[in-house]
ZAMARGU-4260 file (C-alpha; in steps of 0.2 Angstrom, whole numbers, plus 5000, padded with zeros to 4 digits):
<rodrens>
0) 4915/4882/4803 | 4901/4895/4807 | 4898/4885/4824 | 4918/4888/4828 | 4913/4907/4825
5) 4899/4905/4836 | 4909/4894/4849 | 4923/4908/4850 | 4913/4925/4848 | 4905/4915/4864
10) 4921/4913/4875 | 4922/4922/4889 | 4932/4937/4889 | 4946/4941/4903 | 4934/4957/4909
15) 4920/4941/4912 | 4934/4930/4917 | 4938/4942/4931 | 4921/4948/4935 | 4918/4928/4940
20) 4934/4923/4948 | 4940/4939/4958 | 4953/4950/4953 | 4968/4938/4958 | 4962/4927/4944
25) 4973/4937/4929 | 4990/4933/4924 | 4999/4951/4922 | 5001/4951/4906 | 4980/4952/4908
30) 4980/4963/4921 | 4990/4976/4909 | 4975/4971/4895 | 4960/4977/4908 | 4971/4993/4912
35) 4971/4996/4895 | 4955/4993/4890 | 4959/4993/4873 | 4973/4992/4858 | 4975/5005/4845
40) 4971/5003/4827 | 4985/4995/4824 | 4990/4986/4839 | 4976/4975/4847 | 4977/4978/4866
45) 4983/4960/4871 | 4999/4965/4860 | 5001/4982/4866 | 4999/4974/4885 | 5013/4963/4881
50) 5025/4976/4874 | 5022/4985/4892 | 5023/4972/4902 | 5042/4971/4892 | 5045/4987/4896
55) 5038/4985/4916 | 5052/4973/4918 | 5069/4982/4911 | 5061/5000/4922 | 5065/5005/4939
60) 5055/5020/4949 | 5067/5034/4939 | 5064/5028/4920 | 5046/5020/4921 | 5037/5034/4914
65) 5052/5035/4901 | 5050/5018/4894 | 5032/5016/4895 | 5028/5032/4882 | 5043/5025/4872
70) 5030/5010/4868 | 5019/5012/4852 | 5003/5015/4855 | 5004/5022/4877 | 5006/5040/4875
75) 5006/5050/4890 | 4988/5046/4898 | 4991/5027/4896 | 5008/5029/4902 | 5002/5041/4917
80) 4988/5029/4921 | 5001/5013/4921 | 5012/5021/4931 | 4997/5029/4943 | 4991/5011/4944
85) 5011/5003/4950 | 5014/5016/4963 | 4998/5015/4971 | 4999/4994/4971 | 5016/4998/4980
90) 5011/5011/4994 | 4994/4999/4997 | 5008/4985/5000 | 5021/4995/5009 | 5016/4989/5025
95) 5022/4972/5022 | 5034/4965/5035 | 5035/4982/5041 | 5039/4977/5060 | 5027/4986/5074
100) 5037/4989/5089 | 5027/5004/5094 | 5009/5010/5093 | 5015/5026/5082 | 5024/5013/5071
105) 5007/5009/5064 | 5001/5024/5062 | 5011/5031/5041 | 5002/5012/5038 | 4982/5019/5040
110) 4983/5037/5041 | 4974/5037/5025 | 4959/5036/5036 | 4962/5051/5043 | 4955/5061/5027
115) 4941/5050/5024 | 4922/5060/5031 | 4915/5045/5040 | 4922/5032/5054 | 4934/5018/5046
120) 4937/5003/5058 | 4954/4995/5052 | 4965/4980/5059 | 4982/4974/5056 | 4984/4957/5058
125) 5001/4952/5066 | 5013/4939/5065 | 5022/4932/5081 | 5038/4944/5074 | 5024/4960/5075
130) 5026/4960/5058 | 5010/4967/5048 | 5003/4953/5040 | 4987/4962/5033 | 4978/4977/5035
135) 4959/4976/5033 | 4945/4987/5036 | 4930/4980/5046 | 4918/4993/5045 | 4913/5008/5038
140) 4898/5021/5049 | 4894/5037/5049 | 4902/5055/5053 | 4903/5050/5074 | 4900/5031/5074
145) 4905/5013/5067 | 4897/4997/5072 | 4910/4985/5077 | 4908/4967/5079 | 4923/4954/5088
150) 4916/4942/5072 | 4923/4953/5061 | 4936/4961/5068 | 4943/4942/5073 | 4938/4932/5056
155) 4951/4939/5047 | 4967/4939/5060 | 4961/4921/5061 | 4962/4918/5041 | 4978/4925/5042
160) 4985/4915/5059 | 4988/4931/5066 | 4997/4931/5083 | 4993/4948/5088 | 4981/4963/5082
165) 4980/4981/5083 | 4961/4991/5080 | 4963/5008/5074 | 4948/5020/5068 | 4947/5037/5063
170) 4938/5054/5070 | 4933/5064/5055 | 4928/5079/5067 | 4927/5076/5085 | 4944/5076/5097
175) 4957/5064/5095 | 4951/5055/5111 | 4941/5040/5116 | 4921/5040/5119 | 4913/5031/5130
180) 4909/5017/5117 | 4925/5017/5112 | 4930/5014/5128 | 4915/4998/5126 | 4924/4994/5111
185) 4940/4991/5116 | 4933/4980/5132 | 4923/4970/5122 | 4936/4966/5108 | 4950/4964/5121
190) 4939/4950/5130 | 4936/4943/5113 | 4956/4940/5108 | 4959/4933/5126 | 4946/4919/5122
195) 4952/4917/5103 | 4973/4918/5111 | 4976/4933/5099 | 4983/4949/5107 | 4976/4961/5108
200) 4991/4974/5107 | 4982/4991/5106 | 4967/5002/5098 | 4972/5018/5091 | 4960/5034/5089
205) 4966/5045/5072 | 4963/5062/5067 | 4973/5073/5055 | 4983/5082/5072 | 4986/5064/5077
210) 4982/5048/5087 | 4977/5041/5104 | 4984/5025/5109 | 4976/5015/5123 | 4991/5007/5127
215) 5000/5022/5130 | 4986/5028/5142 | 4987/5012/5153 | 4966/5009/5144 | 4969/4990/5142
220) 4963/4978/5154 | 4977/4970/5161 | 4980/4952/5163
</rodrens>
């Protein structure tokens, strides 16, 4: 009996479970537990995760709040931070399928990056139908510069058999308009996708007025 105890204090929980496998290794029901943190003195937290995983499923956008505080043991901070953490999953993934006809059409999808302090170089990896498969960032630099390389700029859009890709990167303080290596950029990642067969459909500059689009100012190479 007493090496049983030892052999289940010993199990791994889902927190370690998680921390080894990534975070796509929980069911739901386990994701809800790690939101959670813990139960109540009454309700232990795997219980309490399933009665809101219960009441996730029978609530739309209108009565989610509603229903989660009506669970035993939520209140409003839970119930806020449930909620907090569903809506956020859904504007991160809003983008799928979303169809780029457009540079501006990517632009509601990473101006995000417009508020951050320092250079984000993002990609969206797209299907034959220019529909987003994935958004990714590449790199992160400083106030006035990010080093971009094709390798990982390319690795991903190849993970995901992208037919096309579109660079965007912010400005946190200088003019919404290319520098000169951003002009070396674009060459060099446009060269790179012709080798690879990807296209390279455009690289967008964003600030908080806006965005410059290559393609709009005939910047490409064409071939």
């Amino acid at each position: 009996m007493e090496q049983e105890l030892t052999k289940t204090r010993q199990k791994p929980d889902i927190r370690e479970l998680t921390l080894a496998n990534g975070i796509s290794f929980p069911s739901d029901h386990e994701l809800l537990m790690l939101m959670l943190g813990s139960g109540t003195k009454d309700v232990p937290v795997s219980q309490l995760a399933q009665r809101v995983l219960t009441a996730l499923e029978a609530s739309n956008e209108d009565n989610l709040l509603e229903n989660l505080q009506s669970v035993t043991g939520m209140g409003i901070n839970r119930s806020l931070a449930v909620a907090a953490a569903i809506e956020l999953g859904r504007r991160r993934s809003r983008y799928r399928t979303a169809v780029i006809n457009t540079p501006g059409d990517i632009v509601p999808y990473v101006k995000q990056y417009t508020l951050q302090k320092r250079e984000h170089f993002v990609c969206a990896a797209l299907n034959g139908a220019h529909e987003i498969l994935t958004l990714y960032v590449v790199s992160v630099g400083t106030v006035g510069r990010t080093i971009v390389h094709p390798r990982e700029v390319f690795a991903k859009a190849l993970s995901v058999h992208a037919s096309a890709i579109i660079c965007c990167h912010n400005h946190p303080y200088g003019a919404c308009f290319p520098s000169t290596a951003d002009r070396e950029t674009t060459i060099r990642l446009q060269t790179a996708a012709d080798y690879l067969g990807i296209a390279f459909l455009d690289h967008l500059i964003l600030t908080t007025d806006g965005y410059f689009s290559f393609r709009e100012h005939d910047l490409l190479e064409h071939k």
